[in-house]
MDTraj code that builds the backbone (N, CA, C; nanometers):
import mdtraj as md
import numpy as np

residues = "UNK UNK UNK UNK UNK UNK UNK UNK UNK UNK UNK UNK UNK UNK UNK UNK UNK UNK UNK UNK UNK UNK UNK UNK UNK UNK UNK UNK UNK UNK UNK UNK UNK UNK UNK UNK UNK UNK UNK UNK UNK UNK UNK UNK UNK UNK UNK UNK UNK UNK UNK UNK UNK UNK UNK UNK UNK UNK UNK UNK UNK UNK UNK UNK UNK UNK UNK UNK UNK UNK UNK UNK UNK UNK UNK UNK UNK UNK UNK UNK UNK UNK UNK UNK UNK UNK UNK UNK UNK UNK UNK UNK UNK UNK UNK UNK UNK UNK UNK UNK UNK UNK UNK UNK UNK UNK UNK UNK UNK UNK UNK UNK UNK UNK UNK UNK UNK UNK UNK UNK UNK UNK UNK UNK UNK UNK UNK UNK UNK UNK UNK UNK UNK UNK UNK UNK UNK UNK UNK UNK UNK UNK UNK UNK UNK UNK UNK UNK UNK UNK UNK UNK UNK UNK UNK UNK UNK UNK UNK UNK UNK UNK UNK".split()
xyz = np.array([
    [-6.9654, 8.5957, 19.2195],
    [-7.0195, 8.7266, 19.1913],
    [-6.9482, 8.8346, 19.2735],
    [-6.9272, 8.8469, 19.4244],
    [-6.8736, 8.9024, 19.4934],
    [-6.7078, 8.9422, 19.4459],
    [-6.6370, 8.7722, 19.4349],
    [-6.4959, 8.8042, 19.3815],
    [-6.5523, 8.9446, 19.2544],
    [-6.5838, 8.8870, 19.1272],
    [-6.6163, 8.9564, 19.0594],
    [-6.5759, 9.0697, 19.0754],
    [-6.6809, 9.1259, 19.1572],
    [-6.6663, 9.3013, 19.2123],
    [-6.5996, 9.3223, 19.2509],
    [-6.5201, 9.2572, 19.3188],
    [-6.3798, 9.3313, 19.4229],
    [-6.2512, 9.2990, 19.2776],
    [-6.2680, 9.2502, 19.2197],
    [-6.1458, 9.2334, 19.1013],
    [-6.1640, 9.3642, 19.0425],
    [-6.2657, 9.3662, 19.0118],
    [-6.2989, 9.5127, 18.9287],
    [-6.2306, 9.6486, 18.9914],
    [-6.2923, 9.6553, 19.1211],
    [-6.2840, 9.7723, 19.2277],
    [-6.0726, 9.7339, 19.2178],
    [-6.0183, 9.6458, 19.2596],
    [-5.8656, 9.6219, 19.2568],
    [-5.8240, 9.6873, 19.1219],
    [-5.8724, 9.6399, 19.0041],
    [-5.8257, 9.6773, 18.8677],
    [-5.8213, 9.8207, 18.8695],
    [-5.9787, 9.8683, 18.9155],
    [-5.9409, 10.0467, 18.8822],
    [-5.8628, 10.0759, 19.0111],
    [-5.8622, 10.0399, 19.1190],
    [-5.7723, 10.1168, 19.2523],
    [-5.6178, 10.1582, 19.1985],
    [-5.6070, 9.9928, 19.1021],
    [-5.4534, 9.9951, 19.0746],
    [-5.3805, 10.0597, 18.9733],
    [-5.5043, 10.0494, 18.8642],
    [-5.4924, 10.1497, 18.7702],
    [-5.4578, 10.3081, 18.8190],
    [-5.5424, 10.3754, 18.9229],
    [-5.5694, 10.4960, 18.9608],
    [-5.4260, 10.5284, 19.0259],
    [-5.3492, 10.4023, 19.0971],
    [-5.2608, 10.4257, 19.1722],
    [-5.1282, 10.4227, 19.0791],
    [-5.1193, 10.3617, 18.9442],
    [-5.0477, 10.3791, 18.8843],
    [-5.0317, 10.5073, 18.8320],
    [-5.1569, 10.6088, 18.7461],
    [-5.1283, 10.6853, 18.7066],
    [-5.0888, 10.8007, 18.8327],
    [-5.1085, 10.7856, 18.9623],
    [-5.0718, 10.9112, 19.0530],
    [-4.9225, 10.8410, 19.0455],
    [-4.8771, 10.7362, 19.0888],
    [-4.7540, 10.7193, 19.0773],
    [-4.6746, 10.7557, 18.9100],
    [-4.7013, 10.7607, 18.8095],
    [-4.6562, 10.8186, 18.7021],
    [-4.6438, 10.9624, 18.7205],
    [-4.7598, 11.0147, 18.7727],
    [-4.8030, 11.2149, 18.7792],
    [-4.6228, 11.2210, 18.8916],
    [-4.6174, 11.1713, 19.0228],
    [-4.5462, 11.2317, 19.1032],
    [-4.4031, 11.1815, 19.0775],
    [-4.3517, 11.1119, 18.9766],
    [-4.2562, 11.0212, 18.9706],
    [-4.2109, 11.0507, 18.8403],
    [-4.2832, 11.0902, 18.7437],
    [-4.2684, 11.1146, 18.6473],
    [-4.1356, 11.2270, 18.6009],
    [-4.1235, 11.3069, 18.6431],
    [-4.0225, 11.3790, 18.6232],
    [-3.9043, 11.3608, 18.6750],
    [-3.8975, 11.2190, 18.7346],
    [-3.7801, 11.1645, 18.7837],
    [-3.7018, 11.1242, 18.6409],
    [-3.7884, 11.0437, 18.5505],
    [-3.7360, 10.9701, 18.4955],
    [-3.6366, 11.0346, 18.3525],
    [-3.5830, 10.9681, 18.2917],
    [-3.4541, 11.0497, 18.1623],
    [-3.5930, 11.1120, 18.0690],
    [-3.7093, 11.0504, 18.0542],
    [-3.7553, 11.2023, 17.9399],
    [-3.9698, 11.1292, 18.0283],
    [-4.0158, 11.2398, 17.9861],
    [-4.1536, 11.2980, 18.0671],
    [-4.2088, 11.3833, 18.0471],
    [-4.3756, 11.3643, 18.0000],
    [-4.4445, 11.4535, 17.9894],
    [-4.4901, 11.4998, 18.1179],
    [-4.4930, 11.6360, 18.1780],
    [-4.5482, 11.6424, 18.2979],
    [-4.6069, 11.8185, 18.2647],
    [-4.6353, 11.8561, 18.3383],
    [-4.7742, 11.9887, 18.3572],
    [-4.6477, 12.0849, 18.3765],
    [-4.6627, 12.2020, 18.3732],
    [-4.5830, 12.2930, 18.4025],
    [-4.7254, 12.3967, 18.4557],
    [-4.7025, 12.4495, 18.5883],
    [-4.7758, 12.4744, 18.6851],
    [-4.7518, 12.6149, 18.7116],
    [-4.6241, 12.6473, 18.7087],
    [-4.5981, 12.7921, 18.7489],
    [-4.4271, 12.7747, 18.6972],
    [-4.4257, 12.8987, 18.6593],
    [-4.2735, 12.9509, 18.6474],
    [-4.2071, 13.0174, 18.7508],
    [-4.0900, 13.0293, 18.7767],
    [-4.0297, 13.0563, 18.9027],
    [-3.9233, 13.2076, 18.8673],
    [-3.9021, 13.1776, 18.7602],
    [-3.8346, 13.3077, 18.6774],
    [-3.7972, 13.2123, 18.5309],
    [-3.7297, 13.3024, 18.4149],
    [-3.6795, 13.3109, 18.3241],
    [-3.5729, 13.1188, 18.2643],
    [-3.5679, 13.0809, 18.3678],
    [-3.5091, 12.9723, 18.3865],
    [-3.5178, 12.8115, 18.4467],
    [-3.6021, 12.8462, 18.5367],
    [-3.6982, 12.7263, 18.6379],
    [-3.8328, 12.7626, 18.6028],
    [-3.8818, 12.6311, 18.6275],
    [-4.0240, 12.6256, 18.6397],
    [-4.0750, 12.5453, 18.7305],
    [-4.1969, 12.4969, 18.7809],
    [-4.2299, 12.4393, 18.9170],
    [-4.3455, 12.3355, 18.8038],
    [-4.2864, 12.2200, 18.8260],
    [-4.3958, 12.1049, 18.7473],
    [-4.4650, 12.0106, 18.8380],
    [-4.5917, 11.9704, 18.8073],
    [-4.6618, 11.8779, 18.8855],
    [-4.6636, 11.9275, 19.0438],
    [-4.7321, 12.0715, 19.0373],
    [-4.7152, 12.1221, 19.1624],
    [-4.5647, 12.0550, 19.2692],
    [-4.4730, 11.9993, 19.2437],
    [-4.3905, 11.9200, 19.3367],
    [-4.2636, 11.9340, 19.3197],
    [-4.2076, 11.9678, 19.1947],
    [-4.0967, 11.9644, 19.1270],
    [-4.0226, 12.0635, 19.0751],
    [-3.8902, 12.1590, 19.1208],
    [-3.8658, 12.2721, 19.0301],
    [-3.7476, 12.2036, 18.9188],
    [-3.7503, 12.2675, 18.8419],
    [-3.6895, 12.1957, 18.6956],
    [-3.5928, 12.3296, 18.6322],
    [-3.4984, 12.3126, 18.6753],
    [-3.4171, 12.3945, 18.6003],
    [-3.3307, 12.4144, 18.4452],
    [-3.3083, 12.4382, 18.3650],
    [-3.3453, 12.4707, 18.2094],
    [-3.1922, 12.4639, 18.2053],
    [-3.1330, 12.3261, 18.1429],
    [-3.0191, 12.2879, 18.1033],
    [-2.9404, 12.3670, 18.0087],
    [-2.8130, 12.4406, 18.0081],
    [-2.6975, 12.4941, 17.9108],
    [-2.7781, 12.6445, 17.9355],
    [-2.9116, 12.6748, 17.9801],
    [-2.8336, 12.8345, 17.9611],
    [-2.8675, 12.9006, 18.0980],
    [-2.8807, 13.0359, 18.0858],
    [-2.9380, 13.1372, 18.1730],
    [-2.9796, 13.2366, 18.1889],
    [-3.0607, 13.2872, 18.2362],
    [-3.1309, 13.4263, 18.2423],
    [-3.0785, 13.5206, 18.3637],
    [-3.1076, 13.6600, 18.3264],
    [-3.1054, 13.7430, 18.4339],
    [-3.1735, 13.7247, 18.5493],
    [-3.1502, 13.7333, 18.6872],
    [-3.2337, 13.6905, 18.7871],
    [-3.3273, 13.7834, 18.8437],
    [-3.4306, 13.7708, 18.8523],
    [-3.5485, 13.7856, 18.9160],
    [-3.5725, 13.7631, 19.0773],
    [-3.5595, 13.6554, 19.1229],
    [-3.6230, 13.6127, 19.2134],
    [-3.5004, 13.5670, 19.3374],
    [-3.3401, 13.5980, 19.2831],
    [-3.2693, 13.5829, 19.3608],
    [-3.2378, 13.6039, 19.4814],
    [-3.1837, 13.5085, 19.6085],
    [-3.2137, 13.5807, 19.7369],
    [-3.0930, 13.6925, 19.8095],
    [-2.9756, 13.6639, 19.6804],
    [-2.9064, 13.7810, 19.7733],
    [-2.8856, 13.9220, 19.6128],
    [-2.9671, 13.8747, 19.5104],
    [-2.9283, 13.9349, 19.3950],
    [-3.0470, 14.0452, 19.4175],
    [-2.9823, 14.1312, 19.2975],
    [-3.1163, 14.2694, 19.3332],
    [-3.1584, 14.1620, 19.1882],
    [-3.2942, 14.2332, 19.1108],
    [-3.3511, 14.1978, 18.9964],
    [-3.2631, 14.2593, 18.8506],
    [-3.1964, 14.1844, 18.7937],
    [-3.1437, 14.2366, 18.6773],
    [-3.1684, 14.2825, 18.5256],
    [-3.1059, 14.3736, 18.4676],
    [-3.1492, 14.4119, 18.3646],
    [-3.2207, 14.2685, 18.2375],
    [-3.3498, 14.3105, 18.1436],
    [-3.3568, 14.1971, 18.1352],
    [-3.4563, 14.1073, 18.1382],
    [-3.4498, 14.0725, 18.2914],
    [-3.5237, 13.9856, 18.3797],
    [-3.6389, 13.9284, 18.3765],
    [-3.7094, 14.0503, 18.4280],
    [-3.8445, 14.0305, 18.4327],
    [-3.8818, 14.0349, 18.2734],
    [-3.8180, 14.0351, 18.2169],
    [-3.8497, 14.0181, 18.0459],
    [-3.8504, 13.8388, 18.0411],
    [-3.7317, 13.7809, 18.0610],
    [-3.6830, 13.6716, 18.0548],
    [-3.8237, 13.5596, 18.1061],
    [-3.8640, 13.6107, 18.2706],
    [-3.9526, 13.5626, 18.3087],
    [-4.0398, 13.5384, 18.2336],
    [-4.1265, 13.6909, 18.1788],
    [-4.2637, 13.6777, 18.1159],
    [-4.2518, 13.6046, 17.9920],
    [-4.1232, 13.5640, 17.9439],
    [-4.1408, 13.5116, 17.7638],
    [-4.1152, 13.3591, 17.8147],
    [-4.0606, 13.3398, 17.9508],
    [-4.0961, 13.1869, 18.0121],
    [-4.2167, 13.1118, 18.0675],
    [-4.2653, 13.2268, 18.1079],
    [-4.3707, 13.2255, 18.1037],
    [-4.4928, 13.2103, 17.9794],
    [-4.4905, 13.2988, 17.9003],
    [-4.5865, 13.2595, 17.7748],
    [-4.5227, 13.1341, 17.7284],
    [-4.3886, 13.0515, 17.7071],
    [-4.3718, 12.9311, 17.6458],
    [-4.4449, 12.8247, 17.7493],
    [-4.4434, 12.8575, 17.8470],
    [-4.4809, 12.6858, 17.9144],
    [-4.5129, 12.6683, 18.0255],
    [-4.5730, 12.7981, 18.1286],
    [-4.6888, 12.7773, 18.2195],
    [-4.8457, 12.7164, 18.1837],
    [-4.8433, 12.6745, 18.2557],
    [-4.9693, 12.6087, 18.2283],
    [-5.0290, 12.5256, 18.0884],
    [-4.8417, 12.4413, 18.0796],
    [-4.9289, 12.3607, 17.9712],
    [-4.8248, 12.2569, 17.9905],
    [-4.8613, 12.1411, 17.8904],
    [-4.7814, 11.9819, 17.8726],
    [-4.6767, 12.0357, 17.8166],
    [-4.5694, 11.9479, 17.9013],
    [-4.4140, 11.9559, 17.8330],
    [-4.3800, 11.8313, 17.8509],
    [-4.2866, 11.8323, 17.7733],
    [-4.1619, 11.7179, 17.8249],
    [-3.9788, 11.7835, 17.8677],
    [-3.9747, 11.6822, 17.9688],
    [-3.8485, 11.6964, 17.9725],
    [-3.7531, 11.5872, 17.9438],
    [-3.6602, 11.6460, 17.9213],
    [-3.5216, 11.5182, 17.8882],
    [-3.4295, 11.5324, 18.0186],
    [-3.3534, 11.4705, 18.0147],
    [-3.2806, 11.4463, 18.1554],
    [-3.1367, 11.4502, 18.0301],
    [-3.0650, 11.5245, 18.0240],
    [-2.9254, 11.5207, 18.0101],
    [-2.7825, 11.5262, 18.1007],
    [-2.6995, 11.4256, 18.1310],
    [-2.5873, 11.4574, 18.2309],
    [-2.6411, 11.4472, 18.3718],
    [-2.5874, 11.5241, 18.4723],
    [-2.6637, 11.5223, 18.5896],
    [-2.7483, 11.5415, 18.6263],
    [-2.8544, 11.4835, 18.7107],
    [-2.9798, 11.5037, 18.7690],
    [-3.0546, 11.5826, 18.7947],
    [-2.9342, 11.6537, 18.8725],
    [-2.9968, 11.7966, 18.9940],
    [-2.8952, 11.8829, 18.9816],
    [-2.8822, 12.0381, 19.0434],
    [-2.7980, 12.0636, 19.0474],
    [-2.7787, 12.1341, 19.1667],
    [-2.6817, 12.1776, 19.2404],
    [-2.6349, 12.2025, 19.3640],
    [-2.7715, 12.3022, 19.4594],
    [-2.9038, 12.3112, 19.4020],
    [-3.0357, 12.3846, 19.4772],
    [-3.1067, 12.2888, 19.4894],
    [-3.0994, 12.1261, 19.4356],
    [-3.1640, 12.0342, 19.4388],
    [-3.2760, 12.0464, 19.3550],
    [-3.2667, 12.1207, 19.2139],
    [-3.3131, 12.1225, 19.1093],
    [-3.2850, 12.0364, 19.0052],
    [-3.4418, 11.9496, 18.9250],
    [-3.3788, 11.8998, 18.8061],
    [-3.3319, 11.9585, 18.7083],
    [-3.2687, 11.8776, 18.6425],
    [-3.1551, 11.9333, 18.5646],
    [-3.2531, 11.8798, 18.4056],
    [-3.2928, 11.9667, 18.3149],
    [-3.3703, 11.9548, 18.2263],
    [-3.3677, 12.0462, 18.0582],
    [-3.4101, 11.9364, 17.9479],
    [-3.4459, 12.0250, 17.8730],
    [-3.5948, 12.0230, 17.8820],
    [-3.6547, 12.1235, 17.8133],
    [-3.7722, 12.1363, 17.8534],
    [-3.8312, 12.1603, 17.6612],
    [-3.9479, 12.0455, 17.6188],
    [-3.9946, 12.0748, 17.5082],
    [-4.0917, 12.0739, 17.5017],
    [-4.1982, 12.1798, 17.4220],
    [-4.3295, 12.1834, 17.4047],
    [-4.3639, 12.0692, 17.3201],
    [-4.5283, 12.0456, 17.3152],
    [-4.5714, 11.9421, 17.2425],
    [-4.5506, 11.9695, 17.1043],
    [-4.4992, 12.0596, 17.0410],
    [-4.4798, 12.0825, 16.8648],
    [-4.3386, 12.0956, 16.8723],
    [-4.2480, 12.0668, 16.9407],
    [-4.0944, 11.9770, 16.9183],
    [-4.0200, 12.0699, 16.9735],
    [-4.0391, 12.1924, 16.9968],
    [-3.9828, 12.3292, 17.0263],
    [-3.9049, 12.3531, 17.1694],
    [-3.7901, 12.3307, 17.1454],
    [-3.6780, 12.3071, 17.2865],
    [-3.6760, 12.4652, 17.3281],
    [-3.7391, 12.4793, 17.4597],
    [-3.7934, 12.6167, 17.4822],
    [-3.6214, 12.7145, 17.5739],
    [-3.5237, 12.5875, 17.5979],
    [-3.4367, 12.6013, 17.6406],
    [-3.3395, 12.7329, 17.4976],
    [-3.3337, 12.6529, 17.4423],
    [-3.2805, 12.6838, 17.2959],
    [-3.3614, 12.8202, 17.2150],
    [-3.4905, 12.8455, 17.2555],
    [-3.6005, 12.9007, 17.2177],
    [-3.5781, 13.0412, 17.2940],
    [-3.5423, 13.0308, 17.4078],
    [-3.5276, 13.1441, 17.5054],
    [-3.3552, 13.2345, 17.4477],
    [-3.2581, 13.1661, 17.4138],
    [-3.1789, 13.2193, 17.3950],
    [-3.1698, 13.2510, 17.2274],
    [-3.2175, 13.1928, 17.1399],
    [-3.2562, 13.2314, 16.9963],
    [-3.2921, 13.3844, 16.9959],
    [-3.3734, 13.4053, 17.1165],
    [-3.5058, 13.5281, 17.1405],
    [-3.4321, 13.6322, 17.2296],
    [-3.3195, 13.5532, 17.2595],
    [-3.2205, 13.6795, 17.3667],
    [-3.2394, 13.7556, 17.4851],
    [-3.3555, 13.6164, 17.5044],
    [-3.3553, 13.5977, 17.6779],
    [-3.2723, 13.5225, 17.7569],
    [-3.2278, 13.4507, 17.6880],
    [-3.1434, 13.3825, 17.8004],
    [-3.0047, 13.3910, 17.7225],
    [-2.9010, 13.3374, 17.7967],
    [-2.7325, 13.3223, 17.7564],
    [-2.7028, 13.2072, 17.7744],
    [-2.5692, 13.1080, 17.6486],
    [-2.5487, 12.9905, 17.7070],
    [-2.4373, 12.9939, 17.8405],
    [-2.4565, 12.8790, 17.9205],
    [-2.4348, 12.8468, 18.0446],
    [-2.3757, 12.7504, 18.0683],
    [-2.2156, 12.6979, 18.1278],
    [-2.1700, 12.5777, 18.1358],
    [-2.1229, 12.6285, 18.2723],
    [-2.1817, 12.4872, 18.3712],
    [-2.1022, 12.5152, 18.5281],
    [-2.0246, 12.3248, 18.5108],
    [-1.9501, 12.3587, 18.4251],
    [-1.8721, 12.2847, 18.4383],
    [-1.8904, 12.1252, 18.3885],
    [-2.0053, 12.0815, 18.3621],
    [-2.0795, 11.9585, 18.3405],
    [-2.0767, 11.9943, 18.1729],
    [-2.0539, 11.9000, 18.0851],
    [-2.1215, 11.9099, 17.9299],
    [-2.2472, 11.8557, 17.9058],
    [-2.3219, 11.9174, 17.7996],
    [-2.4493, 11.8510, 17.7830],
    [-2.4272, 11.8472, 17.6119],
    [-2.5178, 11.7304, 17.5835],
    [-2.5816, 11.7456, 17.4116],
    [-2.5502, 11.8640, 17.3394],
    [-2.6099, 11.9583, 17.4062],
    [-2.6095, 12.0856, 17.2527],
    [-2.5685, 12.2345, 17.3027],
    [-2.4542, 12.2065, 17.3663],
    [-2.3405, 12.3265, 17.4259],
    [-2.3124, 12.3808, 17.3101],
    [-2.2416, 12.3097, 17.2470],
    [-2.2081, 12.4060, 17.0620],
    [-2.3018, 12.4288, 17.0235],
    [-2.4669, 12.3832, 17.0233],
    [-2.5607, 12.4948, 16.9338],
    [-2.5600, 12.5767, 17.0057],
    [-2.6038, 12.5999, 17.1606],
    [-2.6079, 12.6768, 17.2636],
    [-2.5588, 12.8095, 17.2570],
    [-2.4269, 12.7894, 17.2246],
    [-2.3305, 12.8654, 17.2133],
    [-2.3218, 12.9683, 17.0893],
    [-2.3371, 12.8908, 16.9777],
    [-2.3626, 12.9354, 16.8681],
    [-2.5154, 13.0287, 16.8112],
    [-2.6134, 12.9814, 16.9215],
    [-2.7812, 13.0552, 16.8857],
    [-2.7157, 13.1353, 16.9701],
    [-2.6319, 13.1812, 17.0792],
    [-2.6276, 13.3179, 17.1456],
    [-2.5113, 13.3713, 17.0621],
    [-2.4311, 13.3740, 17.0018],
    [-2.3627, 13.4613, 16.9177],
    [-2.4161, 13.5248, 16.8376],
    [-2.5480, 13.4551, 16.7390],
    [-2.6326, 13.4776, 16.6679],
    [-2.7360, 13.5328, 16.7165],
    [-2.7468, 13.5311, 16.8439],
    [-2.8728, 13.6013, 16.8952],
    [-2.7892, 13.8151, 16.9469],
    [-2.6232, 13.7603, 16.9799],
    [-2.5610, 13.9132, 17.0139],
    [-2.5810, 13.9472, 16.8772],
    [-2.4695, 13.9228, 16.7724],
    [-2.4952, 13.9577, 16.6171],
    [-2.6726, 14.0213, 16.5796],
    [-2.7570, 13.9611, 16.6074],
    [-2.9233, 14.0266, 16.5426],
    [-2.9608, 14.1192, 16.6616],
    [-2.8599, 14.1565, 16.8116],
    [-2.9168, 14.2459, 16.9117],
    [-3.0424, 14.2216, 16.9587],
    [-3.0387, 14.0487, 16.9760],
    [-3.1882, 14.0389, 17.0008],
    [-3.1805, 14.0400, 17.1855],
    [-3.3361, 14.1316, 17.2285],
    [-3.3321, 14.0916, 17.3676],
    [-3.2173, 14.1713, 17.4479],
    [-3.1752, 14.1087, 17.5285],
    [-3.0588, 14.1839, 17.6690],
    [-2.9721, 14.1860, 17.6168],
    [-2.9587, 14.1768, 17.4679],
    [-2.8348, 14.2065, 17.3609],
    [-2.8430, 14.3242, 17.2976],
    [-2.9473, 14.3898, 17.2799],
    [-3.0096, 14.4625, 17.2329],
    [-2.8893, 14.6162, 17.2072],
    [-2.8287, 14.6504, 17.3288],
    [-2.7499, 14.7293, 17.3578],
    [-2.5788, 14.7442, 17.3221],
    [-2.5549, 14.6117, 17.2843],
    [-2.4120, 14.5666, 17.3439],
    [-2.3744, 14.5990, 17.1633],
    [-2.2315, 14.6387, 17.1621],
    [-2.1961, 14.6287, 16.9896],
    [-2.1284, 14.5810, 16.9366],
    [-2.2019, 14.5361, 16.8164],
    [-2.1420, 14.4279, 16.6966],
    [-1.9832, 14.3599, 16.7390],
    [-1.9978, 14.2245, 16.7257],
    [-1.8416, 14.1684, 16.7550],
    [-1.7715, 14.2370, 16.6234],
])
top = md.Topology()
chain = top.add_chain()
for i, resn in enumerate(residues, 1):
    res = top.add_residue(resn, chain, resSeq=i)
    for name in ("N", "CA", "C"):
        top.add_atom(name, md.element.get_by_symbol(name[0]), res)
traj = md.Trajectory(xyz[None], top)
């Protein structure tokens, strides 16, 4: 009877300890659903309170930079990163390298209705595509939704004229 109870009490301990080890570990792995907690600007986000995750092939104007002033843009970039995926379930994919030289993961980032928010941001002409030298998966769409995003003047394109 005693065993009994302590098997039980082991089963859920281990159970409980698995899923915290999934929550903090989880965004280690090549693809992961994990929380998106706060956004950091237009480009990073901070997941599972623990983790900043930086947004593979493109980039935004900076915000929050420590030797940059705030750029034209920006705080636009932020808030539409914000409405995609603070405070809700994402997944990420792990493409190419890990981290990148801030000790950020290196990520795409997709909402639960399939929507690659990476790809989503520069469609919308918040963000620009971005290669530091590494290739990923979808550099040529990348490339191609921001030509199409200068061409419709969408966003921090808004200004610039027709190729």
């Amino acid at each position: 009877m005693i065993l009994r109870r302590y098997r039980l009490w082991i089963s859920v301990l281990f159970g409980v300890g698995v899923i915290v080890a999934y929550w903090w570990l989880g965004p280690l792995a090549p693809a992961s659903l994990v929380y998106a907690n706060r956004v950091i600007d237009g480009d990073t986000i901070e997941v599972n309170g623990i983790y900043r995750v930086r947004y593979i092939g493109i980039d935004t104007p900076e915000t929050v930079h420590p030797t940059k002033p705030v750029q034209f843009w920006g705080p636009e970039a932020s808030q539409r990163n914000k409405e995609l995926s603070e405070r809700k379930l994402i997944f990420l994919v792990r493409d190419g390298r890990d981290k990148d030289d801030y000790d950020r993961l290196l990520r795409y980032i997709y909402l639960a209705n399939g929507v690659n928010i990476n790809a989503q941001l520069v469609v919308e002409g918040y963000a620009y595509y971005a290669n530091y030298g590494d290739g990923f998966r979808f550099q040529s769409d990348f490339l191609q939704l921001e030509l199409e995003a200068r061409d419709a003047r969408r966003g921090l394109w808004q200004n610039t004229p027709k190729r």
